[in-house]
TIDREN-721760 format. One record per residue: residue in one letter; x, y, z of N, C-alpha, C, O in turn. Coordinates in steps of 0.2 Angstrom, whole numbers, plus 5000, padded with zeros to 4 digits. Layout:
<atoms>
AXYZXYZXYZXYZ ...
</atoms>
This chain:
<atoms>
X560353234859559753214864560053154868560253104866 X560053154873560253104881559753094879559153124877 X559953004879559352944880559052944887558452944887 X559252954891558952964897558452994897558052974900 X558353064893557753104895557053054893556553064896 X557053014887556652974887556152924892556652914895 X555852904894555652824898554952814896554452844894 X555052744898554452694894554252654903554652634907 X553652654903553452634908552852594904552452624901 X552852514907552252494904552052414907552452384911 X551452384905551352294906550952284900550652324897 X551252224901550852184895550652114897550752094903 X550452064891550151994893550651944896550451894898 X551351964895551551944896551551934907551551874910 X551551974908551552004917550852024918550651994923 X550552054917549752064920549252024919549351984914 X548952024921548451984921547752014915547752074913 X547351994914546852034909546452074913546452124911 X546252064919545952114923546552174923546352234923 X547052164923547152224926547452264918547652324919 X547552254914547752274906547052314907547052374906 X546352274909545652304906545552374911545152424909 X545852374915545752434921546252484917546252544917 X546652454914547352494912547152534907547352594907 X546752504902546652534897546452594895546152624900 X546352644889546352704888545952674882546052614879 X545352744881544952764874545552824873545952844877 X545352844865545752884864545752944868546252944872 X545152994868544953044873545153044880545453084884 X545052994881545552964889546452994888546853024892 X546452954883547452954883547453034880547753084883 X547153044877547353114877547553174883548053214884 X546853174887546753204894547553174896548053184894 X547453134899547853104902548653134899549153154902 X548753124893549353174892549353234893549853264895 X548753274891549053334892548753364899548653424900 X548553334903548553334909549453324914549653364919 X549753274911550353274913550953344909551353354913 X550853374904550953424901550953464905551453484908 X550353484906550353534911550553544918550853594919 X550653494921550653484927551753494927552153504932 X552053494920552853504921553053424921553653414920 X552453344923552953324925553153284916553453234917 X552953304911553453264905553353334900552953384901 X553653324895553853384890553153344885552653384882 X553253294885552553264877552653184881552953174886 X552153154876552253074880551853054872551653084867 X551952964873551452924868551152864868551452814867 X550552874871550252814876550152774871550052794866 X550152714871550152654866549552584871549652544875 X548952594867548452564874548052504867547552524864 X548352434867548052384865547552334872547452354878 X547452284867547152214873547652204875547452204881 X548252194874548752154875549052194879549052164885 X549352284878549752304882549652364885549152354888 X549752414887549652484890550652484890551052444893 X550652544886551452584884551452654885551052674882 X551752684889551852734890552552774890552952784894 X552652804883553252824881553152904880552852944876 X553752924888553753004889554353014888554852984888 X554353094886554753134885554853174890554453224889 X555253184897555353184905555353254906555753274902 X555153284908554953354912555553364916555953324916 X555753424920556253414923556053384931555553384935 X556653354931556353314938555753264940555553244945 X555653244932555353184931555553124930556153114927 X555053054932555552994933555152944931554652934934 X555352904928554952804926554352794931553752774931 X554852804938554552784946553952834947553352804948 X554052904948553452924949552752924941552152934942 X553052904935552552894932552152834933551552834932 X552352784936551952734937551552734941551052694941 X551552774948551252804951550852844949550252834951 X550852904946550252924943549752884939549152894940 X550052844935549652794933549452774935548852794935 X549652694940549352674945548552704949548052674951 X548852774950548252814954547752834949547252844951 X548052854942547352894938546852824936546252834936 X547152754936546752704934546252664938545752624936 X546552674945546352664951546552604952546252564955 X547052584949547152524953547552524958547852574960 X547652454963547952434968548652464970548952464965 X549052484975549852494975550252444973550752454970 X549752374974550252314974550152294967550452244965 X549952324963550152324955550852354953551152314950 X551052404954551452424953552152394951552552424949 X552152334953552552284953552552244946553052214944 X551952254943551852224937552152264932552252234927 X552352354933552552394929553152354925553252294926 X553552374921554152384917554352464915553952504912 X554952474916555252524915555952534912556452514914 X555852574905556552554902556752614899556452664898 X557352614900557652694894558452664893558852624895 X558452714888559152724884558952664881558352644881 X559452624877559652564872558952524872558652514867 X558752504880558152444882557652484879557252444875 X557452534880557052574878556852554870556252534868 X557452584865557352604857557252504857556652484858 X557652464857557652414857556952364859556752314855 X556652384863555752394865555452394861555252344859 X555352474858555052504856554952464847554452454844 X555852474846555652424839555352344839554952324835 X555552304842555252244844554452244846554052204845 X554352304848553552314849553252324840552952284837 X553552364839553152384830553252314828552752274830 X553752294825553952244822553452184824553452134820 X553252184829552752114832552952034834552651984834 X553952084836554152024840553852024849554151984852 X553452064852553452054857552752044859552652044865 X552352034854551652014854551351934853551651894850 X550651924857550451864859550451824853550651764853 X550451854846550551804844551251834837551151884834 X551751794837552251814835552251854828552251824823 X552351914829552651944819551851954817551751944811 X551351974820550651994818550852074818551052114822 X550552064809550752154809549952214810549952274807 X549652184814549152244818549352274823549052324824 X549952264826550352294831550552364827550452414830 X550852354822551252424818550552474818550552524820 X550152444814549452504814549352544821549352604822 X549252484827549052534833549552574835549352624838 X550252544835550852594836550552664834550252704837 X550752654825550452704821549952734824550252794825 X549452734826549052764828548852804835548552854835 X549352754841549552804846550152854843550152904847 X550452854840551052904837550452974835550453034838 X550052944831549653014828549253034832549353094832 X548853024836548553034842548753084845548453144844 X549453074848549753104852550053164848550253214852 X550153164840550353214837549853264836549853324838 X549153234832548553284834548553314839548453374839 X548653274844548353324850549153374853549253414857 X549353364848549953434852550453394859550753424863 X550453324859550953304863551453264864551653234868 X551753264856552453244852552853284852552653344849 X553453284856554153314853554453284849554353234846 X555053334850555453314843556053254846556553264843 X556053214850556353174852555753114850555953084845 X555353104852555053034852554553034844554252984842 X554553114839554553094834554953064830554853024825 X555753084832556253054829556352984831556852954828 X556052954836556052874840555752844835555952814830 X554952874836554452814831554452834826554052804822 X554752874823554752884815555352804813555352764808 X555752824819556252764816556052684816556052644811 X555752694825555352624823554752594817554652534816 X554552644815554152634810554752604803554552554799 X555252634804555552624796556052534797556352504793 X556052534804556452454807555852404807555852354804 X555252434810554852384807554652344800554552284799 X554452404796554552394790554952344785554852304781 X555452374788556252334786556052264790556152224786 X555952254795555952184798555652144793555852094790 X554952174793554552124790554552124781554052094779 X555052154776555152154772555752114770555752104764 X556252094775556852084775556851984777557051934774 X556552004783556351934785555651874783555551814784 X555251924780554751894780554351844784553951804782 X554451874792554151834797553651834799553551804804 X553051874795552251884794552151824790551651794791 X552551804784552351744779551751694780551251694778 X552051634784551451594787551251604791551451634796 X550551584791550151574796550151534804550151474805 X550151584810550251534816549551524818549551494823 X549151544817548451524823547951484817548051494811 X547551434821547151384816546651434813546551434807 X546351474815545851524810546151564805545851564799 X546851584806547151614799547651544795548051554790 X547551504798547851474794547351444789547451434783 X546651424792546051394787545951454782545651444776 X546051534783545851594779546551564775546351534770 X547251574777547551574773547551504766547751504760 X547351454769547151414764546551424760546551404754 X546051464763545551474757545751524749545651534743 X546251574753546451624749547051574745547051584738 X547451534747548051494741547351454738547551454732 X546851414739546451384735546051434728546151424722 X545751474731545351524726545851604724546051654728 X545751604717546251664716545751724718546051774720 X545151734717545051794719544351784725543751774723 X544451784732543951774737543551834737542951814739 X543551884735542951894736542451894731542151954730 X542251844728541651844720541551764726540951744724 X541851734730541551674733541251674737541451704742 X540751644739540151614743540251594747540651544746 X540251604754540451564762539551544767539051584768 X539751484769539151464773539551434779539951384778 X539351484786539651444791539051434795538551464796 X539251374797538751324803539051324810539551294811 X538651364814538751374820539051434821539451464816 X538951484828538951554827539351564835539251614839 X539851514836540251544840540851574841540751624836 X541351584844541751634844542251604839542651644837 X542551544837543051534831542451524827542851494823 X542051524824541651554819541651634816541651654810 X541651664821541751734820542451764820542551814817 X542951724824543551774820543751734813544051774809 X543551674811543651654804543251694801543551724796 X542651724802542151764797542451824794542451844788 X542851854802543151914802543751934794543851974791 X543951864796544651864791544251864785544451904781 X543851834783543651834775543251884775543251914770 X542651914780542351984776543052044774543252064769 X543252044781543852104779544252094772544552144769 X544352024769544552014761544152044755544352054749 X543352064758543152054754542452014754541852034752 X542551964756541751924754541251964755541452004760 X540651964752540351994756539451934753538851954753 X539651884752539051854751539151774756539351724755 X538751814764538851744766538051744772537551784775 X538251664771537551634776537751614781538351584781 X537351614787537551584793536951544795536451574796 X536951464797536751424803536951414806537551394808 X536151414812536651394818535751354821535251364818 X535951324827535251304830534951334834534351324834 X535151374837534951414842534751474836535251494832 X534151494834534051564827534351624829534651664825 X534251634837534451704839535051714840535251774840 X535451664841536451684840536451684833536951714832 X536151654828536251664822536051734818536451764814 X535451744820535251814820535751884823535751944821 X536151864828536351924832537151924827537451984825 X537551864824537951844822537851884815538351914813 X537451884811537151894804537451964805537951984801 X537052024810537052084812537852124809537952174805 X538252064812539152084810539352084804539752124802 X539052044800539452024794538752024789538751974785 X538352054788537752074785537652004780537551994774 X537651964786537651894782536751874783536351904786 X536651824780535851784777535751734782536251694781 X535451724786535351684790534751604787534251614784 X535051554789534651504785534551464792534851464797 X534051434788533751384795534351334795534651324790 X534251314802534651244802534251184798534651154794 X533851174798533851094795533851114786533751074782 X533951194784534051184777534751184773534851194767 X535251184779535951184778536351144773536851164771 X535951084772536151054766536051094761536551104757 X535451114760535351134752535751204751535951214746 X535851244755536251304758536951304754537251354752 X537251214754537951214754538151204745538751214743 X537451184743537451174736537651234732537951234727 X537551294736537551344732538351394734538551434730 X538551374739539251384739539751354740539851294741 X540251394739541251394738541551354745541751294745 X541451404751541651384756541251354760540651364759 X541451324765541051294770541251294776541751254776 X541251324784541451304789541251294793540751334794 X541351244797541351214802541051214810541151154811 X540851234814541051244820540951244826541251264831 X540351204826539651164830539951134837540551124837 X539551114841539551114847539451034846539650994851 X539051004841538950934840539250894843539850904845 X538850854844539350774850539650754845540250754846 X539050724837539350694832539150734824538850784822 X539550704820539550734815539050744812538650694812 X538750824809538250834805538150834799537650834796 X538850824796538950784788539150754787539750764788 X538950704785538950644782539150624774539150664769 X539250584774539550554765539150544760539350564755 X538350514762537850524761537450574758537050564753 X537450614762537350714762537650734756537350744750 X538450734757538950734752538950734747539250774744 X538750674745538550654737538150684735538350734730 X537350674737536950724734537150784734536950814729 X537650824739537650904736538250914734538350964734 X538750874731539050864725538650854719538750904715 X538350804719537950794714537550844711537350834705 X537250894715536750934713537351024713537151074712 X537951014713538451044712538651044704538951084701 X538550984702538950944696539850954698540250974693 X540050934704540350914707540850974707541450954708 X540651034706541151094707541551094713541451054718 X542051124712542451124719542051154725541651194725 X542351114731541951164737542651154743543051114741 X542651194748542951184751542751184756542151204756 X542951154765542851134769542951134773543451094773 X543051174779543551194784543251164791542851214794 X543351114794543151084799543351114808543651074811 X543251164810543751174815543251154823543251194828 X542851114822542451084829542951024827543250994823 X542851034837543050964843542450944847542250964852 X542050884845542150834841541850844833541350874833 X542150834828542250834824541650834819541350784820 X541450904814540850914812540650864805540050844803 X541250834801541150814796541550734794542250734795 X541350694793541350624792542050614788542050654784 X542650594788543250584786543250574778543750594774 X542550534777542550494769542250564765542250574759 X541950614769541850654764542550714759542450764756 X543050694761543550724758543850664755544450674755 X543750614752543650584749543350574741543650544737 X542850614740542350634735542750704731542950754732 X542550654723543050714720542650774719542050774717 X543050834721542850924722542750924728542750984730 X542650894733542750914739543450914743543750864743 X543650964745543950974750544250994758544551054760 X544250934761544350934768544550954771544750904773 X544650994775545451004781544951014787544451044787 X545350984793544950984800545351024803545851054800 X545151024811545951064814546451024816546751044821 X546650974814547250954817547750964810548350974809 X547250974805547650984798547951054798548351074794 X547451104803547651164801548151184805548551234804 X548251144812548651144816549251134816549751174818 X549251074811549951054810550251114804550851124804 X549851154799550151234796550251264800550751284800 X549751284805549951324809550551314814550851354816 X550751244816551351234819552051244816552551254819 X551851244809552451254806552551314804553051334802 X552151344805552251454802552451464808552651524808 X552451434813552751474821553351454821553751494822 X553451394820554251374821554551414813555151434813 X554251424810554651474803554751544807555351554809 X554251574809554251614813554551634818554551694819 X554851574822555351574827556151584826556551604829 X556151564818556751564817556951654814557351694816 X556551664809556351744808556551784813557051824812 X556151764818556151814822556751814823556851874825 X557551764824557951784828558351824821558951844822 X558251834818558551864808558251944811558551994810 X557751944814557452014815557652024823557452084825 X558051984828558252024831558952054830559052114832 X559252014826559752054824559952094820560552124820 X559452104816559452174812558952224817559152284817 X558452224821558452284827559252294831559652354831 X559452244832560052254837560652304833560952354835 X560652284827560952334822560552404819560952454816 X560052414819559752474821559752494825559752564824 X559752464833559852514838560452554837560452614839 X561052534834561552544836561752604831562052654834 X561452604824561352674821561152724822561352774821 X560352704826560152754830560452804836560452864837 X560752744841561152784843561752844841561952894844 X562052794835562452844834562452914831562952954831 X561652944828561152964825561153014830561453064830 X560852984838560953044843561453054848561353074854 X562053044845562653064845562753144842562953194845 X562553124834562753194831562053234832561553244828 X562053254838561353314840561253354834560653374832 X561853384832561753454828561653424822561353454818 X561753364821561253354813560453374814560253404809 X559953364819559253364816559153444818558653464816 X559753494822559653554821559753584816559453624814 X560453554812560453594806560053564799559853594793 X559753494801559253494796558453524795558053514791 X558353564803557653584805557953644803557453684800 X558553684802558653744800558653744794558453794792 X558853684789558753724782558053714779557853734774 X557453654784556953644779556453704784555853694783 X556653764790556453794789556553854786556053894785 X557153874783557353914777557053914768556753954764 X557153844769556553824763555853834763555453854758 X555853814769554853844769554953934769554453964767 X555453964773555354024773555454074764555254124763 X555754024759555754034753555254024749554954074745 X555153964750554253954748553753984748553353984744 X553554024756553154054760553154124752552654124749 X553854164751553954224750553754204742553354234739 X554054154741553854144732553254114730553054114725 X552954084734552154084735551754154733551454164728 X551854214738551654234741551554304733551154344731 X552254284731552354354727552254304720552354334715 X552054244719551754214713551054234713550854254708 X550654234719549954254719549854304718549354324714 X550454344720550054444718550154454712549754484709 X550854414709550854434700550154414697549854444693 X550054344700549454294694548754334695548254324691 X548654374700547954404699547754354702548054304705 X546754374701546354334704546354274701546254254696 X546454234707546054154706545654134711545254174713 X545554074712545054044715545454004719545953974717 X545154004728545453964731545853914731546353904734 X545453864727545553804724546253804720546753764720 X546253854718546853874712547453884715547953864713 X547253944721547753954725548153904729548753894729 X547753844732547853804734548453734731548953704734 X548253734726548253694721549353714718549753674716 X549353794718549653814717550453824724551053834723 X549953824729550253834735550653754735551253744738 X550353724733550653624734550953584731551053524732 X551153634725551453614720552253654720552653624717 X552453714723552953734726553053714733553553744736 X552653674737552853654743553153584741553653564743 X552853534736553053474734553953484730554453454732 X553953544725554453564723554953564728555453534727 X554853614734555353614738555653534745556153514748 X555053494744555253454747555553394743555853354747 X555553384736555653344733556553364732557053314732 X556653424731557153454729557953424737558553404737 X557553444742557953394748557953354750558353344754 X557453324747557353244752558053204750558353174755 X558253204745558753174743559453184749559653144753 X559553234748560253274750559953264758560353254762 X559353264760559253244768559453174770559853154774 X559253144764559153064767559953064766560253034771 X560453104760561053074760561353104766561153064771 X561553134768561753144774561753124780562253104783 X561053114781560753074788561353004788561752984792 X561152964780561652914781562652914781563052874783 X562652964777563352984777563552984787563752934790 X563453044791563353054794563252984801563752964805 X562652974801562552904804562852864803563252844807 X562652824797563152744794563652764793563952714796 X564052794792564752804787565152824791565752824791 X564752874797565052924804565552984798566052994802 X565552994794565753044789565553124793565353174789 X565753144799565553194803565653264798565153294799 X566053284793566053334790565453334785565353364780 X565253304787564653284779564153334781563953374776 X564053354788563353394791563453464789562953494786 X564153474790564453554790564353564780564153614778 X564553524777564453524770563953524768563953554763 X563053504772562553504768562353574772562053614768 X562453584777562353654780562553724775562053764773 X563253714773563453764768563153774763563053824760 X562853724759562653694752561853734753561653784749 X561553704758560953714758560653784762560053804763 X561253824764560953874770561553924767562153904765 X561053994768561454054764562154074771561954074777 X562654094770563154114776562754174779562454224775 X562754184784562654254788562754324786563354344785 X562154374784562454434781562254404772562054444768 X562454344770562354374764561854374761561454334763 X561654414755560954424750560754364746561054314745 X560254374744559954324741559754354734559454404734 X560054324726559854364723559054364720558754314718 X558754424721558054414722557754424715557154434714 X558254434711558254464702557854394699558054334699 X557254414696556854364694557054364686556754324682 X557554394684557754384676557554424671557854424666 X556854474674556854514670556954564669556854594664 
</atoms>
């Protein structure tokens, strides 16, 4: 495969602005048309639109006489934006390209550094574009690899570990506090927007027993909606807090709404159970002395700030441990589409395999008589497992003999081993 045939045309937050990522953006139905619109049209072979907040990616497999430059133009025109955008595009292929592409999974190239939601959405444009019939066998063999570099990155380097943003770093504090967060109790005070992505992080754990005040009823009410939480009046928030684990923060207050005073009694009426406390209002929601008092504990956001500064700087360093294991898989990979004729002679034998499979399926069914589809099914997937389990081995050794080891006769040896020579018979003698 020529890297060339490949190109990636895209912006991200890095260079656009959010208006124009927002104009940019694709629903799926959208990204779909929009490829097999270009399919048709001759000017790419398959493509794999990749459309977050953050980015708009467009990874084609080039048509003949197709080019980076006039995709962006098509672009440009199907989203209606401006000429004078175009300017914001990026265009890469060959090496910059795979090297992109892995740094993109991996979640070095994202707003916030090593966040592994990035690999899902990859994930997700790859299948997209497979469902819909507009993956080749080039940019299958691209993101299948990216998928196995990112994987490797973040298992290798561990640069997802700590926490960098103040919301996940108060979640990741409640989860090293309590061994099991979802059997715990959450009451947040105040229904703005770092209220709600803290919420997000502990419903998706799991919680699912939470209360929400706020002073305004109907932001509380609307906020409840999301998180099928119990909305409590504001002036009953004290007694609210007796009854739970967690506590957050988040109010708009000039001055603090809790007090030390407050504090005792709903300790006191706790019999001084643990509670936790997570302060993340500026000006600050709760009194200094109440983390003080034993079973309470404290943390504001300067406390959470200072974890979260130090998982970025951990993560700063990570990240350079994962560039140079991507920089050492580009170089695999390329060498990988060097040997073309390996993914020919490996599409040749696990096509001859299924054409084995197909024929001993096919004459296991007419010996067994009647069954039941379920049966047939059941029977149909337990010789396709058989056949695939029987190669996986001998594929993977190969791939790396061949690639890592550059062992070039290795191909020719698993060719002969696994594929009958031309003309010759197959003994079709079942033994009896």
């Amino acid at each position: 495969m020529a890297l060339n045939e490949i190109a990636l045309i895209g912006l991200n937050h890095k260079v656009a602005p959010v208006e124009v990522r927002e104009r940019l953006a694709f629903q799926d139905e959208e990204a779909l048309s929009f490829l097999k619109g270009l399919k048709e049209e001759g000017a790419v072979k398959g493509g794999v639109l990749l459309s977050t907040c953050n980015r708009v990616e467009f990874y084609a497999d080039l048509g003949q006489g197709g080019s980076a430059e006039s995709l962006v133009g098509t672009m440009v025109k199907a989203r209606g934006l401006a000429e004078s955008s175009r300017s914001l595009f990026y265009a890469k292929q060959g090496r910059n390209l795979i090297s992109h592409l892995f740094g993109v999974a991996a979640g070095l190239d994202s707003m916030v550094l090593g966040e592994p939601q990035i690999l899902g959405q990859v994930k997700d444009s790859y299948f997209l574009a497979r469902d819909g019939g507009a993956l080749t066998t080039q940019l299958n063999l691209l993101f299948q690899k990216a998928f196995h570099v990112a994987k490797k990155v973040r298992t290798e380097t561990g640069i997802g570990e700590r926490p960098v943003t103040i919301s996940y770093a108060a979640f990741n504090l409640a989860r090293s506090i309590f061994e099991d967060l979802a059997t715990k109790r959450i009451l947040i005070l105040g229904a703005g927007e770092m209220s709600r992505i803290l919420a997000t992080h502990f419903f998706e754990s799991g919680i699912r027993q939470v209360k929400v005040a706020n002073r305004t009823r109907e932001r509380a009410l609307a906020f409840a909606k999301t998180f099928d939480a119990e909305v409590v009046p504001w002036e009953t928030f004290p007694r609210a807090m007796v009854q739970s684990d967690i506590v957050i923060s988040s109010t708009g207050a000039p001055s603090c709404i809790i007090h030390e005073a407050m504090m005792k009694t709903v300790m006191q009426l706790r019999r001084n159970a643990s509670i936790l406390i997570i302060d993340i209002a500026v000006p600050r929601d709760v009194e200094a002395s109440v983390g003080k008092l034993d079973g309470a504990y404290l943390y504001n956001v300067d406390d959470l700030q200072e974890v979260a500064d130090e998982g970025l700087e951990q993560r700063k360093r990570k990240a350079e441990e994962a560039e140079e294991l991507i920089a050492s898989e580009v170089e695999v990979y390329e060498r990988y589409l060097e040997h073309q004729e390996l993914s020919g002679i490996i599409e040749g034998v696990v096509a001859w395999a299924n054409e084995i499979q197909e024929t001993e399926t096919g004459e296991a069914l007419r010996r067994m008589g009647e069954l039941t589809p379920k049966q047939q099914d059941v029977l149909r997937k337990a010789i396709h497992r058989v056949a695939h389990k029987i190669l996986h081995n001998p594929i993977t050794q190969v791939k790396r003999l061949v690639v890592e080891e550059d062992v070039s006769q290795a191909s020719d040896i698993f060719r002969d081993l696994f594929r009958p020579r031309e003309g010759q018979q197959e003994d079709e003698g079942d033994g009896q």
